[in-house]
C-alpha positions as CSV (number, residue, x, y, z in Angstrom):
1,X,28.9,111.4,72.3
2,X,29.5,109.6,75.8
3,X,29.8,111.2,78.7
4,X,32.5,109.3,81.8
5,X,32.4,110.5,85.5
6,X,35.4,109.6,86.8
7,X,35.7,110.8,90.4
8,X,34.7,114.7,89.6
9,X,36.0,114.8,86.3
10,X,33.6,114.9,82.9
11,X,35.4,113.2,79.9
12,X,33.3,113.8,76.2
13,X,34.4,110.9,74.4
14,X,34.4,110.3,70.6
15,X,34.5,106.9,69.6
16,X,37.9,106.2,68.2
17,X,39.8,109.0,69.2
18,X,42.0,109.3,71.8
19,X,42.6,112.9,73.8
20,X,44.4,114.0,76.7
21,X,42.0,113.4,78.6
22,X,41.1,109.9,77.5
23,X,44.7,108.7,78.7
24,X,44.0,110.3,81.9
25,X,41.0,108.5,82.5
26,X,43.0,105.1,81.3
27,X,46.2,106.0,83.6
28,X,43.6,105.9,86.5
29,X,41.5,102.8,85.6
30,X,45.0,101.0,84.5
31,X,46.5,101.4,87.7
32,X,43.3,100.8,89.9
33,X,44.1,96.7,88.1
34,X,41.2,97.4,85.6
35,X,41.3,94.8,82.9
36,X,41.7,96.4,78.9
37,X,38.0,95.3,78.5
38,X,36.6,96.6,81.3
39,X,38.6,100.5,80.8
40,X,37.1,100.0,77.1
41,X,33.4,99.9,78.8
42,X,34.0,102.8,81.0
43,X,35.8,104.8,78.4
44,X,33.1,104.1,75.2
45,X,36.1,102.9,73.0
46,X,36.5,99.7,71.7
47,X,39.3,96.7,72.9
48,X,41.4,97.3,69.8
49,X,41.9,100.9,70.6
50,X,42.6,100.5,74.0
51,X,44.4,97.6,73.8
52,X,46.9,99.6,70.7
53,X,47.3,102.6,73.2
54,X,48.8,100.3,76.3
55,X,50.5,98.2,73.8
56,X,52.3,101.6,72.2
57,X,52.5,104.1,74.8
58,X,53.5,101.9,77.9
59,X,55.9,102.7,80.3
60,X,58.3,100.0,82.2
61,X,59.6,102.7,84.6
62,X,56.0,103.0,85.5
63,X,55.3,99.3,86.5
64,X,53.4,98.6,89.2
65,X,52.9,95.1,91.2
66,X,50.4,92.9,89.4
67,X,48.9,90.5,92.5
68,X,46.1,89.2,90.4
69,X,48.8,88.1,88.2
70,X,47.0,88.7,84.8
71,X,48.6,88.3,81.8
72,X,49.9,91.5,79.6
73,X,48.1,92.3,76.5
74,X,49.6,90.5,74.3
75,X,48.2,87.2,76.2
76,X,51.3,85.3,76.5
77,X,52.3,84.8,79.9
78,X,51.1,85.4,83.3
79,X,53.7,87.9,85.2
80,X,54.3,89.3,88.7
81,X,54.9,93.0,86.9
82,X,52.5,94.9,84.7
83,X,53.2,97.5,82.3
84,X,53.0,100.9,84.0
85,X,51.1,103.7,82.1
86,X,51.1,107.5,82.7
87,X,48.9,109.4,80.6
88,X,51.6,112.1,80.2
89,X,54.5,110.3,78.9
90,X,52.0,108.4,76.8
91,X,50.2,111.5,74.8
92,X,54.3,112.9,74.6
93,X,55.2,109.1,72.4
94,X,51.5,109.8,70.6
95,X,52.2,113.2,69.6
96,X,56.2,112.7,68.4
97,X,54.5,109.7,66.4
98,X,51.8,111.9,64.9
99,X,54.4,114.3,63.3
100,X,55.2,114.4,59.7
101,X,58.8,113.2,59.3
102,X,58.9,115.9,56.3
103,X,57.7,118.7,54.8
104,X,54.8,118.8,52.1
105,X,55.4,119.0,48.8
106,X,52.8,121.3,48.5
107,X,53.9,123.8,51.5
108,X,53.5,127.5,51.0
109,X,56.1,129.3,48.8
110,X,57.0,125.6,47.2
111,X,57.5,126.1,43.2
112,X,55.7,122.9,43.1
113,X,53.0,124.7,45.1
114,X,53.2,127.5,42.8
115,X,52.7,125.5,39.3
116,X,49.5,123.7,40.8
117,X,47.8,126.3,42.2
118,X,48.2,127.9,38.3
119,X,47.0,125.0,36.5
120,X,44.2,124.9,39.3
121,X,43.2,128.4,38.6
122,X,43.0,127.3,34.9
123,X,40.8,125.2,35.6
124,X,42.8,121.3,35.7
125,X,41.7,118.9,37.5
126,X,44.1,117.2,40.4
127,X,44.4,114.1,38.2
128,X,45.3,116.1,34.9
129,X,47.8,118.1,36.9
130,X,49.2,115.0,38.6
131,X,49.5,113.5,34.9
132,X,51.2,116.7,33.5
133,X,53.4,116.8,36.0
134,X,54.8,113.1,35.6
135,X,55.5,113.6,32.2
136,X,56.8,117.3,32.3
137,X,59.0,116.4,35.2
138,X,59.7,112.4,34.7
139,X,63.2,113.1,36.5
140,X,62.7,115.0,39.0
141,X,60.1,113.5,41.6
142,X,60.6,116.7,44.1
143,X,58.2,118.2,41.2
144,X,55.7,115.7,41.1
145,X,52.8,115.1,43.2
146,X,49.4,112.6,43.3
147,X,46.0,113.9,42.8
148,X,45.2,113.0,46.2
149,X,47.6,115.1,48.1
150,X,46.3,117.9,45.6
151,X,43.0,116.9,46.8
152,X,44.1,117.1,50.6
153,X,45.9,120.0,50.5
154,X,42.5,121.6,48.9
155,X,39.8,120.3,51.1
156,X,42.3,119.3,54.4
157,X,43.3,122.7,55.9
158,X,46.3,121.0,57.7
159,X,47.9,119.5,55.1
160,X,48.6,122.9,52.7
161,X,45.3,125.1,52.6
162,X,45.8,125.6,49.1
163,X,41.7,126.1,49.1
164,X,42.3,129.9,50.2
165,X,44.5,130.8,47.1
166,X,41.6,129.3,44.7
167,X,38.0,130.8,43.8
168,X,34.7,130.0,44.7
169,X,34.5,125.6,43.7
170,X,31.1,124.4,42.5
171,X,30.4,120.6,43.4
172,X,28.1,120.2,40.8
173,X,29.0,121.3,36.9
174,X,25.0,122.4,36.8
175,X,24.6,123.6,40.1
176,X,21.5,122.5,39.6
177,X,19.3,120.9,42.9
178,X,16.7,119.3,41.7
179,X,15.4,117.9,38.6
180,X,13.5,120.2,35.5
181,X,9.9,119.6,34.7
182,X,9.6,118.6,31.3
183,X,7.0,120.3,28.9
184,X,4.7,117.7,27.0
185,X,3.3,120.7,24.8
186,X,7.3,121.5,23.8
187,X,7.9,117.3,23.4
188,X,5.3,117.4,21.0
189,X,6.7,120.3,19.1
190,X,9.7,118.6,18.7
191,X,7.9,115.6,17.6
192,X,7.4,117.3,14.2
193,X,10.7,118.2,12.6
194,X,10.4,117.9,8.6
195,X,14.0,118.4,7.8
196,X,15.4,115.5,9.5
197,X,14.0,113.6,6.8
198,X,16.3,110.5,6.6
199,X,19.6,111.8,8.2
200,X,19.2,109.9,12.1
201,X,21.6,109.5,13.9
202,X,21.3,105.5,12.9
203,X,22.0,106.4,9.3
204,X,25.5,108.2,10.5
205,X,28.7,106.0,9.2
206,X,29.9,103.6,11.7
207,X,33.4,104.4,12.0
208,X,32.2,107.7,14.2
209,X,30.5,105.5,16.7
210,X,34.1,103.7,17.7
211,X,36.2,106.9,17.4
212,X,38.4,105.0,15.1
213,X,37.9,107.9,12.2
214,X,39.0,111.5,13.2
215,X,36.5,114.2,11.7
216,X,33.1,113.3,13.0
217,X,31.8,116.3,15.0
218,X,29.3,116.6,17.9
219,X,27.6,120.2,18.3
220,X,24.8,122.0,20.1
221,X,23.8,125.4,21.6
222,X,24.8,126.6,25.1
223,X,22.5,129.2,26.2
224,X,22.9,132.3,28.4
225,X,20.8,134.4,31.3
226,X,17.4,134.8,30.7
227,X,17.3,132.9,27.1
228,X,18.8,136.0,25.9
229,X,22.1,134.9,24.3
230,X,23.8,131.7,23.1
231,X,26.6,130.3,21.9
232,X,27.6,127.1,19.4
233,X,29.8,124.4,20.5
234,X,31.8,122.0,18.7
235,X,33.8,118.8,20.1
236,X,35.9,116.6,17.7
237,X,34.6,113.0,19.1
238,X,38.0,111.2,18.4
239,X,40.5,114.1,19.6
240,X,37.7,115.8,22.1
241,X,38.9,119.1,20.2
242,X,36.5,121.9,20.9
243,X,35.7,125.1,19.1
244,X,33.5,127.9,19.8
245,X,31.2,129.9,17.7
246,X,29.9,133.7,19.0
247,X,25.7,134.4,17.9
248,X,26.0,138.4,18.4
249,X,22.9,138.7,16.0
250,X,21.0,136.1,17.7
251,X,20.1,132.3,17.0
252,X,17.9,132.1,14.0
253,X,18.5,129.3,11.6
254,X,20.7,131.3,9.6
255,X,23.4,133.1,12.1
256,X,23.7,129.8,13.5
257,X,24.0,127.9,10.1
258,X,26.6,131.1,9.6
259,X,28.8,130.5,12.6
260,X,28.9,126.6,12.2
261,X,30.5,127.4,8.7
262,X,32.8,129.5,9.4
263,X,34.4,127.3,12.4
264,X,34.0,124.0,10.1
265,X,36.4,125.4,7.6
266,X,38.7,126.2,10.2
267,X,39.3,122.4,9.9
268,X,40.9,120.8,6.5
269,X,38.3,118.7,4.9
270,X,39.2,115.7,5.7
271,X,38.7,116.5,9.0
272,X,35.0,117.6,8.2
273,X,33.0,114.0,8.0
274,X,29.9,115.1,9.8
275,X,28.2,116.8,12.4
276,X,25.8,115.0,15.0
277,X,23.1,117.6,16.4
278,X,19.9,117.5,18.1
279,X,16.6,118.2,16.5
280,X,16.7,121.9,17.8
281,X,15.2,124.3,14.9
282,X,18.0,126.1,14.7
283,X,19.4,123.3,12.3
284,X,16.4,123.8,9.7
285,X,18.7,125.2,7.4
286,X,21.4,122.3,7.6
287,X,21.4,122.1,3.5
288,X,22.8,125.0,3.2
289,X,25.9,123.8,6.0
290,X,26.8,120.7,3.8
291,X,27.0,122.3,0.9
292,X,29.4,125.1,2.0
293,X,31.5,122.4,3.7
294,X,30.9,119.2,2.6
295,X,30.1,117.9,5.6
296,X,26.6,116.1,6.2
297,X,24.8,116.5,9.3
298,X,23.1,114.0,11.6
299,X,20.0,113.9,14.0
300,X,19.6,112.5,17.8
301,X,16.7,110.9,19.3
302,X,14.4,113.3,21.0
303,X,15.2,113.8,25.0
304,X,18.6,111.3,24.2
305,X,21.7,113.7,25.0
306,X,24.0,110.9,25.3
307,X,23.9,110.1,21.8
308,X,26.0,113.9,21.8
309,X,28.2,112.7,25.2
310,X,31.5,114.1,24.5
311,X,29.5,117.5,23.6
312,X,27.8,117.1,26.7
313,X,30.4,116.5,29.3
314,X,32.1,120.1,27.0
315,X,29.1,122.4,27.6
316,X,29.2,120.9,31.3
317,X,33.3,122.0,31.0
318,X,32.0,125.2,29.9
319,X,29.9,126.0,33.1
320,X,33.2,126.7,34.7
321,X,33.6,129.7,32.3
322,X,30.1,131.0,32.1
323,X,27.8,130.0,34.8
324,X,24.6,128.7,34.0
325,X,21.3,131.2,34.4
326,X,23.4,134.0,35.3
327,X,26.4,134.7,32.3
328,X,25.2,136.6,29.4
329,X,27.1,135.8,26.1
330,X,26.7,139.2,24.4
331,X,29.4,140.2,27.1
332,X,32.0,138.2,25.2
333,X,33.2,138.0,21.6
334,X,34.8,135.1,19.0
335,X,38.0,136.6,20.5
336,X,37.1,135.5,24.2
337,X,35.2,132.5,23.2
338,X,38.8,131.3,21.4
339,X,40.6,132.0,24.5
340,X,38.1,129.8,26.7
341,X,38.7,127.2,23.7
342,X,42.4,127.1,24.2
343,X,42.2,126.2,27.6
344,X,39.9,123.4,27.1
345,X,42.2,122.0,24.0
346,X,45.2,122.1,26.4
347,X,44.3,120.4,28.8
348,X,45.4,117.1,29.2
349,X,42.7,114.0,29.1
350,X,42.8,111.0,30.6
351,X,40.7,109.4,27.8
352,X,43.5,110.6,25.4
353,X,46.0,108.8,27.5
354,X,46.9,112.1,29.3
355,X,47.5,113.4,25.5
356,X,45.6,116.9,25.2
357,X,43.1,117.6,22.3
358,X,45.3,120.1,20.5
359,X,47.9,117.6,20.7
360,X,46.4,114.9,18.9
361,X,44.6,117.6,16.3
362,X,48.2,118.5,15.8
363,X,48.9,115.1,15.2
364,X,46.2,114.3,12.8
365,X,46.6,117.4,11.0
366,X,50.4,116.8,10.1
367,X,49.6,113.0,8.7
């Protein structure tokens, strides 16, 4: 902030901005034969803007005699006459310019409005909700919109306030501010897992590294409040298709060995070509998994949860259902859980070229 005495007036100046006030100031210093550097100086702004304002917002009528003669701003010619400029007939040309010619898209009571603000409360992002809407709508442009005027009229009250109709928006997935401690006596715990035996994640066939084979799975536990409750997770890594598995009965070896069974034969088999998990000892019983399925089961590194990403950036999806530290899974059943998976499999994703997961399951499943 700058502060200009100008006779007995105070102008606060912000760099860049002209006011009201501003042109005042400039009407004055203009007519007093002030050059477009000097009123620069004295108002804290720099040449460019001040020499943009005169250059818009002149007025001939308003002339005045130039005796020094100096040119006009464009440099071009010395002249008897030099632009007039009146601070009121300026801030009227600045404030017809500054009008939107039309209405948003986006404006209250629009039925564009109305489907975004739906697919926002379902959770879509501006971008997958931009994408749906070119392809839902490829003819009709009045119903399509960019994720950036999405993301205006969320975050930019003047241009559509559509931040009042949603709920509370969480700039981090985690919510977390800093970064955990990590136990050494837990690391060494881990260290000592006798039924990973051979099956690493290196020994896992490479066609599910490149995505090129559908049926490789990625799966791990989300936990609840307290420690108290989980749930299981699974994420196609080829189709990012996502099912969820309910622990009622706690997460023992053997209710979650239970509930990975019964969602893996929700798939056909050849849709079942393994499963990559962590070295949690809730997998200690895996034998019994691949038997019941057929489907062989694979172990990451310690500390390495990128080896799992697309389950990873799921269970970070997932916050937006159940909030970490503070939702308690016993409050919800395999009913709910399937609702919460729906959403997430109709979805549209970018990676899947705006495809969504249950689209190219669909897909995969009819072949």
């Amino acid at each position: 902030m700058q502060l200009i005495l100008v006779g007995l007036e105070v102008l606060v100046a912000r760099p860049g901005v002209l006011t009201f006030g501003h042109r005042q100031v400039l009407e004055h210093l203009w007519g007093s034969g002030r050059t477009i550097s000097q009123i620069a100086g004295l108002l804290g702004l720099s040449v460019c803007t001040v020499s943009r304002e005169v250059a818009r917002n002149n007025s001939a009528r308003h002339g005045t005699k130039n005796p020094l003669g100096r040119s006009l701003p464009s440099g071009r010619a010395r002249r008897p006459y030099r632009w007039g400029y009146q601070a009121q007939w300026a801030q009227r040309r600045a404030d017809a310019a500054r009008r939107r010619p039309k209405a948003s898209k986006l404006g209250p009571g629009t039925r564009l409005r109305r489907m975004v603000a739906g697919k926002l409360a379902r959770r879509w992002s501006p971008k997958q909700i931009a994408a749906w809407l070119r392809a839902t709508y490829a003819g009709r442009p009045e119903l399509q919109v960019s994720h950036e005027t999405i993301y205006q009229a969320i975050y930019v009250q003047s241009r559509g306030n559509l931040r009042a109709e949603l709920g509370r928006q969480v700039a981090l997935r985690s919510g977390r501010t800093q970064r955990r401690p990590q136990s050494r006596a837990a690391g060494a715990a881990r260290s000592r897992r006798p039924w990973i035996g051979d099956l690493h994640i290196s020994n896992r066939p490479a066609e599910a590294t490149d995505r090129a084979v559908p049926g490789h799975w990625e799966g791990d536990l989300v936990i609840g409040k307290a420690g108290a409750s989980a749930i299981v997770t699974l994420v196609e890594r080829s189709t990012r298709y996502v099912l969820l598995g309910a622990l009622p009965h706690g997460r023992d070896s053997e209710a979650v060995i239970g509930v990975l069974t019964a969602l893996a034969t929700r798939m056909p088999a050849h849709l079942r070509r393994s499963l990559t998990w962590d070295q949690g000892v809730e997998m200690a019983t895996h034998p019994t998994f691949t038997v019941a399925t057929g489907c062989p089961v694979y172990f990451c590194d310690p500390h390495s949860p990128w080896q799992r990403g697309s389950n990873e950036n799921t269970n970070g999806l997932l916050r937006q259902y159940f909030p970490k530290n503070s939702y308690d899974f016993r409050t919800i059943d395999q009913t709910g859980l399937d609702e919460v998976a729906h959403e997430l499999n109709t979805r549209p994703r970018e990676t899947l070229g705006w495809d969504t997961p249950a689209q190219r399951l669909a897909q995969l499943i009819t072949a």
